[in-house]
N, C-alpha and C positions, 0 to 999 in steps of 0.2 A: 504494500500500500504506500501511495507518496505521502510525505510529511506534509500537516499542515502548518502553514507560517501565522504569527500570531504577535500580537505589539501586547506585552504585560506592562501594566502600569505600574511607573516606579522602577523596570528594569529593562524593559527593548526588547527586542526581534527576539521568538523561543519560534523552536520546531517542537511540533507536539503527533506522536506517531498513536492515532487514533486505531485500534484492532479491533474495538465494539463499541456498538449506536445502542442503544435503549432509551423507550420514549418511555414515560411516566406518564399510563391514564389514567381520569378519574380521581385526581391527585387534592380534592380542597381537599380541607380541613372542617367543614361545614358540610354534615352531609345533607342538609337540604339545597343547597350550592351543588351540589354536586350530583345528586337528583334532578334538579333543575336545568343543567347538561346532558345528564342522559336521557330528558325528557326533550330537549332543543333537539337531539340527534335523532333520537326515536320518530320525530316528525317528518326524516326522509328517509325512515326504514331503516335505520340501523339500531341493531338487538341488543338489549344491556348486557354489562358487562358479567364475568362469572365470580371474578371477585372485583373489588377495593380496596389500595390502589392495583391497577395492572401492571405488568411490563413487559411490554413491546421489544421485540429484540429483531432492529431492521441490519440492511446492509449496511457495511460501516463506510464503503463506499459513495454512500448519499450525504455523509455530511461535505457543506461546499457551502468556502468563505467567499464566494464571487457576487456580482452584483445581477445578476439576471440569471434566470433559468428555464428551460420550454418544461411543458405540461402538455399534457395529451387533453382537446378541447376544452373547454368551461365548466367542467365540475369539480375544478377542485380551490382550495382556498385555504390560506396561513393562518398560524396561530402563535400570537408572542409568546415568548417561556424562555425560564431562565435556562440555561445549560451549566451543566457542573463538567469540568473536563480533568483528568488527571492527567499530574505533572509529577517532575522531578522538584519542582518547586512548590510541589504541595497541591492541594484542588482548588483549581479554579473557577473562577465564574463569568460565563458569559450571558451574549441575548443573541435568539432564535425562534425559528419558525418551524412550528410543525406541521408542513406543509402537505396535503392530506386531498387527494380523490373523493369526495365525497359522493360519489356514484357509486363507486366499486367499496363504500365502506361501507354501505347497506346491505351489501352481501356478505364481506369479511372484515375485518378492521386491519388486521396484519395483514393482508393484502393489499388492502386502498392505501397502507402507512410505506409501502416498499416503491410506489409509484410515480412518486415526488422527490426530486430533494429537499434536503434539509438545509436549507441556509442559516448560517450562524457570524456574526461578527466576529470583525478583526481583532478588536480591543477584551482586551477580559481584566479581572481583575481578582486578587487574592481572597479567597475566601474566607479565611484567615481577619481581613479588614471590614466585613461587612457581617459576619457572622452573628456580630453581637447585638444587631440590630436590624438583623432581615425582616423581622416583621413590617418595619415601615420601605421600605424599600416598594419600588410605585413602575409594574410594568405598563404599556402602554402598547397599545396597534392603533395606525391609522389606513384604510383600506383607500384606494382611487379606483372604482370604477367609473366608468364611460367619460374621466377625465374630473370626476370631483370626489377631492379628496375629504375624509370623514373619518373621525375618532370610531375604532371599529373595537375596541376593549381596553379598561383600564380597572385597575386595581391594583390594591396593596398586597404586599405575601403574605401577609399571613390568613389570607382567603385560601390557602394553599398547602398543605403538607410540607415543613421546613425540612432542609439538607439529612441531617439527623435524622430523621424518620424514614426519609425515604431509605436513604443509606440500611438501616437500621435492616429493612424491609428487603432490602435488594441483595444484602453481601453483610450481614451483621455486621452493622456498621461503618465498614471500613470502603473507602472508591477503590473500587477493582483499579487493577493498574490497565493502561493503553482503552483505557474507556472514557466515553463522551456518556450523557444522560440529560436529557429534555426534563424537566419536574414540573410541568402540566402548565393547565392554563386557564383562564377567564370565562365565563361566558359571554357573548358577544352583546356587543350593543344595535339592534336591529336585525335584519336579515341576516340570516349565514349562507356565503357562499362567494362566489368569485369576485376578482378582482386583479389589475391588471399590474398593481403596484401595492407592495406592504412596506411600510416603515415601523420598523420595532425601534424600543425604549427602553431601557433599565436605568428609572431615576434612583438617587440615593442621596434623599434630602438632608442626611445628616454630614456626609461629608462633600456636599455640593457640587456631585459630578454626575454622568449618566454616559451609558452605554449604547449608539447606538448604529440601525445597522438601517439599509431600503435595499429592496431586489424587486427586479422587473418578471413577473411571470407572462413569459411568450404561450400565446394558444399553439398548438400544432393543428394543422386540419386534420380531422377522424376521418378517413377513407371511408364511403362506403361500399 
């Protein structure tokens, strides 16, 4: 697998050799939040989950720090989340899109989840410096379809399942080494569904910085 390149804040350029993606679903911490998800999804045929939270385990090949990517037609649509990434320097934290078929996730979810890349930012930061106050920390989506752009989810984490937990849940405790992980997301503001630009957020109102990333989702024509 090629190395991903990555700018740490407070330290410069790291390669980071990514061997497993896993997405975190179903991740609040509110499980009426999180019923309230799986009832937004159930309304285009997608079956609940078997347990809470899940873990998704896609190609590790789909994570991708670039600014655009193709999709096959108009059914599918991003989701901001945080990403926990392991290092040499300890786990990191970035912001990403769980960028997701929502067609083909009415049928399966691990299937609709392997059909998209995953776009995730350049920048990340120590998890280590935010840890102690991830509850306030403040993600954000803004979606552009048909050329107007619109606040598409925002929330604080602690609507969320925190590091610790999931960790807890995934690998007792500890980030598997050469591993990236998604730790869920928002419900949306408005309709869910495509859109032709995502701009993700990771504010951090206590030390007055944020994290952030925009990628272009190209349609591909469906043959038929």
């Amino acid at each position: 697998m090629p190395l991903h390149t990555f700018e740490l804040t407070g330290h410069g350029p790291i390669e980071l050799d990514i061997q497993r993606l896993v997405i975190a679903g179903w991740a609040g911490r509110d499980r009426a939040a999180v019923d309230h998800h799986i009832a937004e999804l159930a309304a285009i045929g997608v079956k609940p989950p078997s347990s809470v939270p899940t873990f998704y385990r896609v190609a590790s090949s789909l994570l991708d720090n670039g600014d655009r990517m193709q999709v096959p037609g108009r059914d599918s649509s991003g989701e901001v989340e945080c990403v926990l990434l392991a290092s040499a320097h300890g786990t990191l934290v970035g912001i990403g899109s769980d960028h997701t078929d929502r067609k083909a996730e009415a049928y399966d979810v691990t299937v609709s989840k392997q059909m998209c890349a995953k776009p995730v930012g350049t920048t990340l930061w120590k998890l280590s410096e935010v840890q102690g106050h991830w509850d306030r920390l403040i993600s954000r989506c803004w979606r552009t379809r048909g050329g107007v752009r619109a606040l598409y989810q925002e929330g604080t984490l602690d609507r969320l399942l925190a590091p610790a937990d999931l960790l807890g849940r995934l690998n007792a405790g500890a980030m598997p080494s050469h591993t990236a992980m998604f730790c869920g997301t928002h419900a949306v503001i408005g309709e869910l569904g495509w859109g032709e630009a995502f701009e993700l957020e990771l504010h951090d109102p206590v030390l007055g910085r944020s994290l952030h990333h925009r990628y272009l989702a190209e349609s591909l024509e469906i043959a038929q």
